[in-house]
BALOBA-1460 file (C-alpha; in Angstrom, 3 decimals):
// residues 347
<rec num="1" residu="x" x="51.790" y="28.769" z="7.879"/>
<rec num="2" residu="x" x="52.421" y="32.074" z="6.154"/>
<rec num="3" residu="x" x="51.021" y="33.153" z="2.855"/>
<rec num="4" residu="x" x="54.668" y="32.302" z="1.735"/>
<rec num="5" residu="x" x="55.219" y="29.087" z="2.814"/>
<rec num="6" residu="x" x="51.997" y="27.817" z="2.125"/>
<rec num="7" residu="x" x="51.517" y="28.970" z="-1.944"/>
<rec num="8" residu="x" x="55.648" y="27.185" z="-2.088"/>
<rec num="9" residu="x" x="53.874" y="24.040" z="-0.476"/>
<rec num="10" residu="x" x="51.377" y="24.524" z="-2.599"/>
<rec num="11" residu="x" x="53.494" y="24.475" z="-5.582"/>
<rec num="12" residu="x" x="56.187" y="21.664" z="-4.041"/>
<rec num="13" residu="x" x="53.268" y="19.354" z="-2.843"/>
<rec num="14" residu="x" x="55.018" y="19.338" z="0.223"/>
<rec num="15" residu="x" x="51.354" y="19.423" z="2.432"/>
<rec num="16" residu="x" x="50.087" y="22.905" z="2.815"/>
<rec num="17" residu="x" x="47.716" y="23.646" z="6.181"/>
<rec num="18" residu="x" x="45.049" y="24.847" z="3.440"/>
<rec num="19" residu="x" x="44.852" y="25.782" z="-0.730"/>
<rec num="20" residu="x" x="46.104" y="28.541" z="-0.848"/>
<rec num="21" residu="x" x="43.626" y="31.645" z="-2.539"/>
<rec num="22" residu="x" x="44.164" y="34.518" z="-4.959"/>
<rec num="23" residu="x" x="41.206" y="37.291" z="-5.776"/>
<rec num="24" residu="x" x="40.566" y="39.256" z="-8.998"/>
<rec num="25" residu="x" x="38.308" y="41.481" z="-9.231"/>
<rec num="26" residu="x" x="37.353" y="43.456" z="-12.179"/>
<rec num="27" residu="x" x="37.228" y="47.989" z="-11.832"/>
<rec num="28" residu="x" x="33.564" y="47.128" z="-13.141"/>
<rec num="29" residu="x" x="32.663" y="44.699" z="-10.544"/>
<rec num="30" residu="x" x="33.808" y="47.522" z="-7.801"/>
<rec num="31" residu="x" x="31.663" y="50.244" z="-9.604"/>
<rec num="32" residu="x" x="28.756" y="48.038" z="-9.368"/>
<rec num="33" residu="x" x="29.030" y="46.847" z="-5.606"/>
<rec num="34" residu="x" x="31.008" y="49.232" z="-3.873"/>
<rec num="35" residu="x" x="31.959" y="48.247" z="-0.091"/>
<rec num="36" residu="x" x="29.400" y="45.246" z="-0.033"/>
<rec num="37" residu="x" x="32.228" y="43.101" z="-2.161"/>
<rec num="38" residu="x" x="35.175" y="44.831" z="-0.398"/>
<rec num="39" residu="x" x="33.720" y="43.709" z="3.161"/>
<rec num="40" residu="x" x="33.135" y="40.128" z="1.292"/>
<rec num="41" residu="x" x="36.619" y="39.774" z="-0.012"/>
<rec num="42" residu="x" x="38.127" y="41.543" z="3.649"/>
<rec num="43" residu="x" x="36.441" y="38.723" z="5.638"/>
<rec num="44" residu="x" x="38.027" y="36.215" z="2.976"/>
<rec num="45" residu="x" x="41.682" y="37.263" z="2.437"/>
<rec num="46" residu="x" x="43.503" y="35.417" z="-0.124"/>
<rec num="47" residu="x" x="47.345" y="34.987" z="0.565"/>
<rec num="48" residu="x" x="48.373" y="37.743" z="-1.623"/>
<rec num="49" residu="x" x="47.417" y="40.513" z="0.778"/>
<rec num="50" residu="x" x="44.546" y="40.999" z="-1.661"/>
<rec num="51" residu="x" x="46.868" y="42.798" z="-4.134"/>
<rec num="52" residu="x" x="44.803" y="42.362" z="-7.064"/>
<rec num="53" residu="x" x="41.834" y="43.799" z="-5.554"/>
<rec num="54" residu="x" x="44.162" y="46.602" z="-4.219"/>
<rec num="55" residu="x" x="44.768" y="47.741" z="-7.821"/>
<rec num="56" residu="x" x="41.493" y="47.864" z="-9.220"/>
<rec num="57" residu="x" x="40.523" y="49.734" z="-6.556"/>
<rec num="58" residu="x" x="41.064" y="53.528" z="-7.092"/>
<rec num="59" residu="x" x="39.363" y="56.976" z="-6.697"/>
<rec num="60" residu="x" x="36.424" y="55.850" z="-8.917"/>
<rec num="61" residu="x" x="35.905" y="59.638" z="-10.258"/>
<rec num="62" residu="x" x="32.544" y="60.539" z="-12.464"/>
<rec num="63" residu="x" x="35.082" y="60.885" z="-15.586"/>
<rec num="64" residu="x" x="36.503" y="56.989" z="-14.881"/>
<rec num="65" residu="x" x="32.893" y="56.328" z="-15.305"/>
<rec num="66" residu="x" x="31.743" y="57.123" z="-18.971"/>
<rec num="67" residu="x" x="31.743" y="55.357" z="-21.740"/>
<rec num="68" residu="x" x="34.110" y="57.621" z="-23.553"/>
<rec num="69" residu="x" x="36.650" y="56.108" z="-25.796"/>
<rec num="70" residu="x" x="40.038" y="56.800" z="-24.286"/>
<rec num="71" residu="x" x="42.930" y="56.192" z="-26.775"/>
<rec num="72" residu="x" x="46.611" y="56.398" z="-25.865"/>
<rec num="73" residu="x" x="50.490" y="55.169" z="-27.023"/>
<rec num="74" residu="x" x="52.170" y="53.065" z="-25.280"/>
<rec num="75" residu="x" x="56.520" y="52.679" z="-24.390"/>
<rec num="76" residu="x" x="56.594" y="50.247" z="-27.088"/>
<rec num="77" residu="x" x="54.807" y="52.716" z="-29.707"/>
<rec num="78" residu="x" x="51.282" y="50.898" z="-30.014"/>
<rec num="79" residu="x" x="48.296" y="53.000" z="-30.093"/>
<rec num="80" residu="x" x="45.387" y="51.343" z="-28.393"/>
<rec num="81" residu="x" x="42.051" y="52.217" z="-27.844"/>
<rec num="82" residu="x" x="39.259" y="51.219" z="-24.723"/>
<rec num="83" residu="x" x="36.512" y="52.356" z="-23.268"/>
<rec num="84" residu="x" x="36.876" y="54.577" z="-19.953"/>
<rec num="85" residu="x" x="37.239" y="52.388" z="-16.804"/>
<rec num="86" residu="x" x="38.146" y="48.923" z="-18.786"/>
<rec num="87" residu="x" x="41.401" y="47.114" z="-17.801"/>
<rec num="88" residu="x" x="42.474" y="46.565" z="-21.305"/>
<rec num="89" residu="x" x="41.452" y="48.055" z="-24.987"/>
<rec num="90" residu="x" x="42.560" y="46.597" z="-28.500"/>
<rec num="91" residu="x" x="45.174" y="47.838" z="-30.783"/>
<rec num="92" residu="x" x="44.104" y="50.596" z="-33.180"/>
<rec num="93" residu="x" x="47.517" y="51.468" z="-34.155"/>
<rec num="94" residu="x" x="50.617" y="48.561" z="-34.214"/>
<rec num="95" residu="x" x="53.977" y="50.149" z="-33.750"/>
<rec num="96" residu="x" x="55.882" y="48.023" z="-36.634"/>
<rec num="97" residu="x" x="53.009" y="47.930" z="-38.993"/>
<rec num="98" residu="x" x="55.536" y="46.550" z="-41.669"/>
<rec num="99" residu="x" x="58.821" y="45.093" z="-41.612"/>
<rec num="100" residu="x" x="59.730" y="47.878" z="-43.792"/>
<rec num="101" residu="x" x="59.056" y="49.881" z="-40.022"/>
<rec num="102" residu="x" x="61.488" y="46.951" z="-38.351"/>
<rec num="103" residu="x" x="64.375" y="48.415" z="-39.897"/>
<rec num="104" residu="x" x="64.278" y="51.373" z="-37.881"/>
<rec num="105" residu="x" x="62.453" y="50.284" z="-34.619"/>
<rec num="106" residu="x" x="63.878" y="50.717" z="-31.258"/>
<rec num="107" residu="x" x="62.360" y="48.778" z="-28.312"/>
<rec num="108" residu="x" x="61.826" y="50.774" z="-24.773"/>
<rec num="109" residu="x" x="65.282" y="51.174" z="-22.657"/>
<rec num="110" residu="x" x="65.729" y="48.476" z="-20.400"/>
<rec num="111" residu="x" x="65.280" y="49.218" z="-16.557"/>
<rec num="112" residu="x" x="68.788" y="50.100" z="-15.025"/>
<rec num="113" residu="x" x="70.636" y="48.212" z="-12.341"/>
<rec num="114" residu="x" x="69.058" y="50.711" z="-9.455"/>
<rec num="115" residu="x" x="65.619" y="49.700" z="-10.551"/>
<rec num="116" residu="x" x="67.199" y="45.816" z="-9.520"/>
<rec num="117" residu="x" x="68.854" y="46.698" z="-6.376"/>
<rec num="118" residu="x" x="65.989" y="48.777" z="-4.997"/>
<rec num="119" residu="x" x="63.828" y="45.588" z="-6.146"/>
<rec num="120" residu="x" x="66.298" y="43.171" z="-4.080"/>
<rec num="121" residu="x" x="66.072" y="45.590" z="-0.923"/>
<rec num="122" residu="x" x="62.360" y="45.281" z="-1.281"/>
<rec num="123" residu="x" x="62.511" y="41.475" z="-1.728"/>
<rec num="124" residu="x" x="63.969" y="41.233" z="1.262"/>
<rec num="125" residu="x" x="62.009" y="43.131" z="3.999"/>
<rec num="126" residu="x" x="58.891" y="41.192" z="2.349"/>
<rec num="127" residu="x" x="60.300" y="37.806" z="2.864"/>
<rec num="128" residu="x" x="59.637" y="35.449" z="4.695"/>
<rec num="129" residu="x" x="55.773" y="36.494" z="5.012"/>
<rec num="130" residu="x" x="55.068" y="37.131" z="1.349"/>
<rec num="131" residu="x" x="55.273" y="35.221" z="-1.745"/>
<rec num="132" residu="x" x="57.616" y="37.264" z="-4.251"/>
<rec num="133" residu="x" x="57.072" y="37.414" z="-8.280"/>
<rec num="134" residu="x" x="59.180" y="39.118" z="-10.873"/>
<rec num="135" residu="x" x="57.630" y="39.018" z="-14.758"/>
<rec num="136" residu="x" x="58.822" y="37.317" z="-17.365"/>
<rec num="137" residu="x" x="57.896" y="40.029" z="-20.224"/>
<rec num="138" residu="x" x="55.498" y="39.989" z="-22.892"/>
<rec num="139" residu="x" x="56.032" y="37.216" z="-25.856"/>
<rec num="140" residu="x" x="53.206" y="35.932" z="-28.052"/>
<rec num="141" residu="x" x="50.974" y="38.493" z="-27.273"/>
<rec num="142" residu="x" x="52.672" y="41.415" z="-26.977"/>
<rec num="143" residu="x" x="54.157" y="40.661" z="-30.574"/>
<rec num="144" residu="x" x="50.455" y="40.678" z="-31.796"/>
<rec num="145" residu="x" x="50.245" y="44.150" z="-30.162"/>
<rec num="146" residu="x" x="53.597" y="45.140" z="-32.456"/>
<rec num="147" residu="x" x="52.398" y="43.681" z="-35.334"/>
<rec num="148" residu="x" x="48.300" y="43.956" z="-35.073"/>
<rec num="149" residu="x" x="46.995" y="40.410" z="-34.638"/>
<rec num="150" residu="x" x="46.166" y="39.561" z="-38.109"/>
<rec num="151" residu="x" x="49.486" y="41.190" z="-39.568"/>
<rec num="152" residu="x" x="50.868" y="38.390" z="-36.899"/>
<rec num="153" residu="x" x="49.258" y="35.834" z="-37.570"/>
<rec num="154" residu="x" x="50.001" y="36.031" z="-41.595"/>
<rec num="155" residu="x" x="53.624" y="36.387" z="-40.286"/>
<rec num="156" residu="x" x="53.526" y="32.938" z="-38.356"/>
<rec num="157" residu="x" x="51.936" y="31.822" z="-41.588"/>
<rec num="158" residu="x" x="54.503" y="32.899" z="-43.759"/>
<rec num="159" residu="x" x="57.300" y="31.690" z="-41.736"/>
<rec num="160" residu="x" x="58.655" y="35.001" z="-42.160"/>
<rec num="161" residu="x" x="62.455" y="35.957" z="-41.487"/>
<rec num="162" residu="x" x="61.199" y="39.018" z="-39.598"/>
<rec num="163" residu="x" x="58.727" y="37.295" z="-37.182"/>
<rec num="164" residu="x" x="61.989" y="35.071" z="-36.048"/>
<rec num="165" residu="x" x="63.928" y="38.087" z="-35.627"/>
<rec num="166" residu="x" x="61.381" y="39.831" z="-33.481"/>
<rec num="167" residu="x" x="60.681" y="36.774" z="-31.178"/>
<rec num="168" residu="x" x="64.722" y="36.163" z="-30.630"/>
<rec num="169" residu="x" x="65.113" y="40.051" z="-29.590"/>
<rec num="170" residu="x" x="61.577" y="39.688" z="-27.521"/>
<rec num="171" residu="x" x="63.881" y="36.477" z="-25.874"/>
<rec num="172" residu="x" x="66.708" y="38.133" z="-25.210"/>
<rec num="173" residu="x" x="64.920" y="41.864" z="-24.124"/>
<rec num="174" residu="x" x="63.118" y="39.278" z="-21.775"/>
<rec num="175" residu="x" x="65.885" y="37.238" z="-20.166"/>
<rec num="176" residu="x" x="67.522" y="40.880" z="-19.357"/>
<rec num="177" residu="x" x="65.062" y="41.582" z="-16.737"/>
<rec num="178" residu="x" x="64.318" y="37.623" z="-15.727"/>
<rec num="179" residu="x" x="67.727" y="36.885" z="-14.705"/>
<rec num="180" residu="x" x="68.092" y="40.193" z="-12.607"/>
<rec num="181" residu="x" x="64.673" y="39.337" z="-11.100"/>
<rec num="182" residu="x" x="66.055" y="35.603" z="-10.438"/>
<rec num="183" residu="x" x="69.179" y="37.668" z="-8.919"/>
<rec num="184" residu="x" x="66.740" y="39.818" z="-6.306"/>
<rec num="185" residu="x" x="65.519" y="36.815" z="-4.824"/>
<rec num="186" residu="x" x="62.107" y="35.887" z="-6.324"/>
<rec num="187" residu="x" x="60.421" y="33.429" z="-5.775"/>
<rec num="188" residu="x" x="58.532" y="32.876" z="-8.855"/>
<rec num="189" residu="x" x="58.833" y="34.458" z="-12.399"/>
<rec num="190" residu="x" x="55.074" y="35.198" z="-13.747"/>
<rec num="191" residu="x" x="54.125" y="34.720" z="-17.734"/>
<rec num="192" residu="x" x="51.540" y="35.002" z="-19.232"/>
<rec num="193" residu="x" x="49.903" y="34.427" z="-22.573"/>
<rec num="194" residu="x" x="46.854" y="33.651" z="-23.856"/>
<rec num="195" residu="x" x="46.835" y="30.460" z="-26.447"/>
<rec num="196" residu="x" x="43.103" y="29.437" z="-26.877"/>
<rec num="197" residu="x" x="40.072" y="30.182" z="-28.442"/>
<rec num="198" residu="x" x="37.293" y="28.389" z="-27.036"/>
<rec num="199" residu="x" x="37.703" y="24.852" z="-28.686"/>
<rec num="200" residu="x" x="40.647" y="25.139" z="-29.720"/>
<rec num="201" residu="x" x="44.644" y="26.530" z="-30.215"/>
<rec num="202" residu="x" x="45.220" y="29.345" z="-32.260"/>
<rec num="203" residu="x" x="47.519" y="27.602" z="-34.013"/>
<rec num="204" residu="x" x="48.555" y="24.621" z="-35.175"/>
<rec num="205" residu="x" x="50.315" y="22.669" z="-32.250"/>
<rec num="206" residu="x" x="53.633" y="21.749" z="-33.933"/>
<rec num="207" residu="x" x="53.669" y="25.238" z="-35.258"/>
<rec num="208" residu="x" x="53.603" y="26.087" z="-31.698"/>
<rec num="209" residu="x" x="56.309" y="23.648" z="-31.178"/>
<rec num="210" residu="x" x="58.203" y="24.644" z="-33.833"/>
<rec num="211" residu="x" x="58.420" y="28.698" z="-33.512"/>
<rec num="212" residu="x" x="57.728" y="28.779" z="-29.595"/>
<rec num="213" residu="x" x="58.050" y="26.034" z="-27.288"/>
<rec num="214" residu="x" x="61.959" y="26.754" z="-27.829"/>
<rec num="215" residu="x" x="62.142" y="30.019" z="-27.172"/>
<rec num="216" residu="x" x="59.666" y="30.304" z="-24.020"/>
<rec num="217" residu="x" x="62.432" y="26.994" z="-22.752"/>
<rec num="218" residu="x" x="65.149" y="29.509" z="-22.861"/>
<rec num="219" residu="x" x="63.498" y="31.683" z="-20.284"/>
<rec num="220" residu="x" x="62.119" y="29.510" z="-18.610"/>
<rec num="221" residu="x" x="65.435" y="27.832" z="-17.574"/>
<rec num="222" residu="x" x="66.608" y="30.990" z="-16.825"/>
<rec num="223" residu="x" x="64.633" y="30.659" z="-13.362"/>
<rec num="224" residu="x" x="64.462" y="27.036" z="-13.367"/>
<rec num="225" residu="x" x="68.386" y="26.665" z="-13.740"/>
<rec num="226" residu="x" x="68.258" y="28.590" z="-10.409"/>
<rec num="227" residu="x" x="65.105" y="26.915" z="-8.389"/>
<rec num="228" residu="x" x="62.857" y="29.727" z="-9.208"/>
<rec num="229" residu="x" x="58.891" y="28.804" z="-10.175"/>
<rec num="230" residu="x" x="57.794" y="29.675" z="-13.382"/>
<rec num="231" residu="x" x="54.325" y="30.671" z="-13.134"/>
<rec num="232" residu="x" x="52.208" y="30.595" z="-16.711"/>
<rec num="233" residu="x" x="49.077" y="31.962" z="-17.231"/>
<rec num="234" residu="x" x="47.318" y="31.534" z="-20.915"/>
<rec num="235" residu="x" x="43.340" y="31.361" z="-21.159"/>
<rec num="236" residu="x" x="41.113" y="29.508" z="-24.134"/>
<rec num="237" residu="x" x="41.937" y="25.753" z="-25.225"/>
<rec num="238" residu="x" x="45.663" y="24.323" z="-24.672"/>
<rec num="239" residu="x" x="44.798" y="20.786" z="-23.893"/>
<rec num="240" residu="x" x="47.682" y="19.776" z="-26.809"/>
<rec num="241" residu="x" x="50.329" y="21.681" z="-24.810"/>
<rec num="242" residu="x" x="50.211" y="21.038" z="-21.729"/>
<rec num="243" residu="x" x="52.689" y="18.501" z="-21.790"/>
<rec num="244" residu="x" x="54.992" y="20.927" z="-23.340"/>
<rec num="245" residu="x" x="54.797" y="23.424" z="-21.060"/>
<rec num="246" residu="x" x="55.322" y="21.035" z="-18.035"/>
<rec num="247" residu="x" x="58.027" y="19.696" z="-20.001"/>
<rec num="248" residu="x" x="59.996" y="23.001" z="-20.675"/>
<rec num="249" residu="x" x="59.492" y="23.786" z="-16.813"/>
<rec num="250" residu="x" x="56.105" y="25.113" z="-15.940"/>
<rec num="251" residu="x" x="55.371" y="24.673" z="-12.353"/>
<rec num="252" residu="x" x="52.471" y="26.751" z="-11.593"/>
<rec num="253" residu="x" x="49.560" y="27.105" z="-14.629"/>
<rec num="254" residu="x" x="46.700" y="29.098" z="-14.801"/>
<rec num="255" residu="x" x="44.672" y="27.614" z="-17.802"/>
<rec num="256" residu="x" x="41.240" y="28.200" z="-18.277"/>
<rec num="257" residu="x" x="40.270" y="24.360" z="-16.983"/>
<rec num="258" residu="x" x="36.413" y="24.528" z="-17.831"/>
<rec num="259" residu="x" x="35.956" y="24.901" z="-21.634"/>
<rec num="260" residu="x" x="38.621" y="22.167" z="-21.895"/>
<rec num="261" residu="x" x="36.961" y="20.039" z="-18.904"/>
<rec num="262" residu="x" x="38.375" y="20.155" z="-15.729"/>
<rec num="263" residu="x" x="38.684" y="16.453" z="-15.162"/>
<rec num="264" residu="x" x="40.815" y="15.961" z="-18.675"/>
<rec num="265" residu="x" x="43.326" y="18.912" z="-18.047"/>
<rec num="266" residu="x" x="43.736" y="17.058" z="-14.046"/>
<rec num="267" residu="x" x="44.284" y="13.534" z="-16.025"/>
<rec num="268" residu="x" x="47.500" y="15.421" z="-17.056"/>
<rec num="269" residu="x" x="48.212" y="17.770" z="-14.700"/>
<rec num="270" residu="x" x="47.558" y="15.752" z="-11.594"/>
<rec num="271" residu="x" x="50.808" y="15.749" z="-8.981"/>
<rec num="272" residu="x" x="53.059" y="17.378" z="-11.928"/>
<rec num="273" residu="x" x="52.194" y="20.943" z="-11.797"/>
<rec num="274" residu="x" x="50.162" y="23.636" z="-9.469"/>
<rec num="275" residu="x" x="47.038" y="24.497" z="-10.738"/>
<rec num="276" residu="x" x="45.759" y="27.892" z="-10.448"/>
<rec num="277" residu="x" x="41.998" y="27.453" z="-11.167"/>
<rec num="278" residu="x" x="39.952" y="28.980" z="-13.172"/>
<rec num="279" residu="x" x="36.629" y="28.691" z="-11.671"/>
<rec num="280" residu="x" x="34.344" y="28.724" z="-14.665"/>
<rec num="281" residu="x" x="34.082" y="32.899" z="-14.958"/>
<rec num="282" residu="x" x="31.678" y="32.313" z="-18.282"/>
<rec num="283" residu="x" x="28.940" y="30.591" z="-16.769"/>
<rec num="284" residu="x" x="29.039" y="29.170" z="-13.612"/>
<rec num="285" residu="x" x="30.254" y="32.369" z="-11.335"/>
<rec num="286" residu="x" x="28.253" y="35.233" z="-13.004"/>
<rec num="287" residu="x" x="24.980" y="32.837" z="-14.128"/>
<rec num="288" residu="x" x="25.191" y="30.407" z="-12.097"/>
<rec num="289" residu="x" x="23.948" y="29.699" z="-8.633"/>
<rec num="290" residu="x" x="25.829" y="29.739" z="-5.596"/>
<rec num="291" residu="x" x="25.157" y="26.233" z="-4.750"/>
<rec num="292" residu="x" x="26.639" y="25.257" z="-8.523"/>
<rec num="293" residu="x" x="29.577" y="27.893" z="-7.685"/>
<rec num="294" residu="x" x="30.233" y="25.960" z="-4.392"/>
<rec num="295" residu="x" x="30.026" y="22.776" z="-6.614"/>
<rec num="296" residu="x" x="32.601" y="24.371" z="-9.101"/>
<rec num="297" residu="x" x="34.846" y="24.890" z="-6.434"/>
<rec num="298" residu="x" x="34.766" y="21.333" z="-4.807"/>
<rec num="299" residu="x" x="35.464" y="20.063" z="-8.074"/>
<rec num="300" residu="x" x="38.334" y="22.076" z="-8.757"/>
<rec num="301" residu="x" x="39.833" y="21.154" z="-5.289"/>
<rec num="302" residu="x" x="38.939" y="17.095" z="-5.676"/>
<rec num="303" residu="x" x="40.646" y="17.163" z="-9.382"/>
<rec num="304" residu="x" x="43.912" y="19.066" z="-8.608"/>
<rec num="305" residu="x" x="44.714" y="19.550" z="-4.899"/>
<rec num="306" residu="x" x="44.436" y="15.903" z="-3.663"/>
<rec num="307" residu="x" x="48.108" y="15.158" z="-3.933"/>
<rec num="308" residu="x" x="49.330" y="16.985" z="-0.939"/>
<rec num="309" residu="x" x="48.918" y="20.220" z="-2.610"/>
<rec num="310" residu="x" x="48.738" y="21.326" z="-6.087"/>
<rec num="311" residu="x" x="46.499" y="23.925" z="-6.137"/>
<rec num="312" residu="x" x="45.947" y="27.528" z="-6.163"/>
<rec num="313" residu="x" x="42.485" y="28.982" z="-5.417"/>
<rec num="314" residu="x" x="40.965" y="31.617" z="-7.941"/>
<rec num="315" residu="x" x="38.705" y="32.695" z="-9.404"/>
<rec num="316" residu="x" x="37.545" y="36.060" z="-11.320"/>
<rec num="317" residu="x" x="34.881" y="38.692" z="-10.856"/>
<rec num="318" residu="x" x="33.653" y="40.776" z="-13.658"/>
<rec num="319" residu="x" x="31.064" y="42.687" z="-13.328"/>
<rec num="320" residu="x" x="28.329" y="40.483" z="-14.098"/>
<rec num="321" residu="x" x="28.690" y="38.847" z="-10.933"/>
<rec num="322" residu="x" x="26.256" y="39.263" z="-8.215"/>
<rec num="323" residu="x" x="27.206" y="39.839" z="-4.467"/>
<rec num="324" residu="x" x="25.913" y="36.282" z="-3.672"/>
<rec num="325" residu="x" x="27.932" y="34.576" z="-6.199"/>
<rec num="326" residu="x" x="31.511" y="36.347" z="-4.631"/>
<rec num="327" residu="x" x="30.180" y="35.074" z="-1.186"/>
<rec num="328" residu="x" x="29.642" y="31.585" z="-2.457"/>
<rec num="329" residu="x" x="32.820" y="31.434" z="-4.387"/>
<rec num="330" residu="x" x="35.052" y="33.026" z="-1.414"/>
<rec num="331" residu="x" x="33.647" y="31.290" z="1.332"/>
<rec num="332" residu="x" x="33.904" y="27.765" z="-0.169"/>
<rec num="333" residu="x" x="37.602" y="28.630" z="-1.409"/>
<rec num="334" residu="x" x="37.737" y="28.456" z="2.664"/>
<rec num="335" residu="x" x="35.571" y="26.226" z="3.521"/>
<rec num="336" residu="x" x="36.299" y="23.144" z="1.262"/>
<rec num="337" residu="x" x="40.167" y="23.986" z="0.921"/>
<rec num="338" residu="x" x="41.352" y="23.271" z="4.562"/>
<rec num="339" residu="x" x="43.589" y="20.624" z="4.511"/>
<rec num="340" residu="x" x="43.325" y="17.106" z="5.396"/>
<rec num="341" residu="x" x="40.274" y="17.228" z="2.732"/>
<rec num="342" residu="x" x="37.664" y="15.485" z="5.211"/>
<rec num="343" residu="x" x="34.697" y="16.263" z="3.010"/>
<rec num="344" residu="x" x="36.120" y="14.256" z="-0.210"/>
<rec num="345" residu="x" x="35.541" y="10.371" z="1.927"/>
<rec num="346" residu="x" x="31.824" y="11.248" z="1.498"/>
<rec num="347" residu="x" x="32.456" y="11.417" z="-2.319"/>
């Protein structure tokens, strides 16, 4: 099979030759192994041409190194702050730090049609080898980033006018570029936000319902009206909406299975939607050893890839991780992934 047509099995639990396998790998995790984990992860391609790795993996200069505090704006107007070398910092400075600011705010330009077309062309000479995603835009999160998460959050709590208005322009500034990706050929459309905290949602769930779940339906049907996946990532606890999000079209998630246990979230998930797993990144990959990673693994692949597909192998590396851990976790994607599952009679 190719990388293409075995993630859509995958998805369509139409009977994939083997789960398919995505890599992340942290900047930090390069700096601290160097080669040794890009000759691990060479000899154990995942079916996205190792694209993820690809990214985090640029001139690593002295200056990338240091622990200086780098602090920048971004299109949207947020000021953020990280450390040199991270992948992600924390707002310092919200770009609507009032509604009084809303009045006046313009969001970024939208791409143009060329940036579409070129996109289609593209779509095209990649196909039928590769899987293809467009992305769905930043929602929930990326209105904490406007706002400053706690100036959110008391918005939410408030029920106020201005946090509706936001999220229906957020909708429709979305849809914009989800449709034209749908257009191009994709064939997925990739959100993401994170929901949990480690025991539980950050908010109430029929909050959730109330001020969300309608708005992420509207674009998701936008690629589900046209037989495009929607793909959802969201980390921390979202055992109450799971349902919902299968309901309103989910067909790939990407929860984080282990602080919710792995077994409950398949109870619900099982033959309904693709898992991509989240092989316990906490404890068991950096901490543990790599017999328990292997175990992690197996029981990943026994809970949601039984049903003629289902899953989607992954798992991340931060820099905590130590060389033999990556070779556990890579080799028994591999090894215990190969379709028709021969290992799980012994169970």
């Amino acid at each position: 099979m190719t990388p293409r047509e075995r993630i859509l099995a995958a998805i369509e639990f139409t009977g994939p030759d083997r789960c398919p396998i995505q890599h992340y790998v942290f900047p930090g995790a390069i700096w601290r192994h160097g080669q040794a984990l890009l000759d691990i992860a060479a000899r154990y391609p995942d079916d996205f041409g190792n694209e993820a790795i690809q990214q985090n993996t640029r001139p690593l200069q002295e200056e990338q190194r240091s622990e200086d505090v780098v602090e920048w704006q971004d299109a949207w107007g947020t000021v953020w702050r990280m450390l040199r070398g991270y992948t992600s910092g924390e707002v310092f400075r919200p770009a609507i730090p009032d509604w009084d600011a809303w009045r006046s705010y313009q969001f970024p330009p939208l791409p143009d049609e060329a940036h579409f077309e070129q996109f289609a062309a593209e779509v095209q000479q990649r196909h039928p080898e590769e899987f293809v995603v467009g992305f769905g835009g930043g929602f929930f999160q990326h209105m904490q980033h406007l706002r400053g998460p706690a100036n959110y959050f008391e918005d939410l709590a408030e029920d106020h006018e201005g946090a509706h208005e936001l999220a229906d322009r957020m909708v429709e500034y979305n849809l914009y570029s989800i449709e034209r990706y749908v257009k191009a050929g994709v064939d997925c459309i990739v959100f993401g936000d994170d929901w949990g905290a480690q025991d539980r949602l950050l908010i109430h769930p029929e909050m959730w319902r109330r001020f969300f779940k309608p708005r992420y339906r509207r674009m998701f049907a936008a690629a589900r009206d046209a037989g495009v996946h929607v793909w959802f990532h969201t980390d921390g606890w979202i055992l109450e909406i799971i349902e919902d999000l299968i309901e309103i079209g989910v067909t790939v998630l990407n929860p984080q299975h282990a602080c919710m246990g792995t077994q409950r979230v398949a109870e619900i998930c099982g033959g309904r939607v693709c898992i991509r797993t989240d092989i316990d990144r906490q404890w068991v990959i950096p901490y543990g050893t790599p017999e328990q990673v292997e175990e992690a693994v197996k029981e990943a692949v026994a809970a949601f890839g039984r049903l003629n597909g289902g899953v989607l192998l992954h798992g991340e590396i931060g820099p905590d991780v130590p060389l033999e851990n990556i070779e556990a976790l890579y080799s028994a994607f591999y090894r215990y992934g190969q379709y028709p599952l021969t290992w799980l009679a012994g169970e």
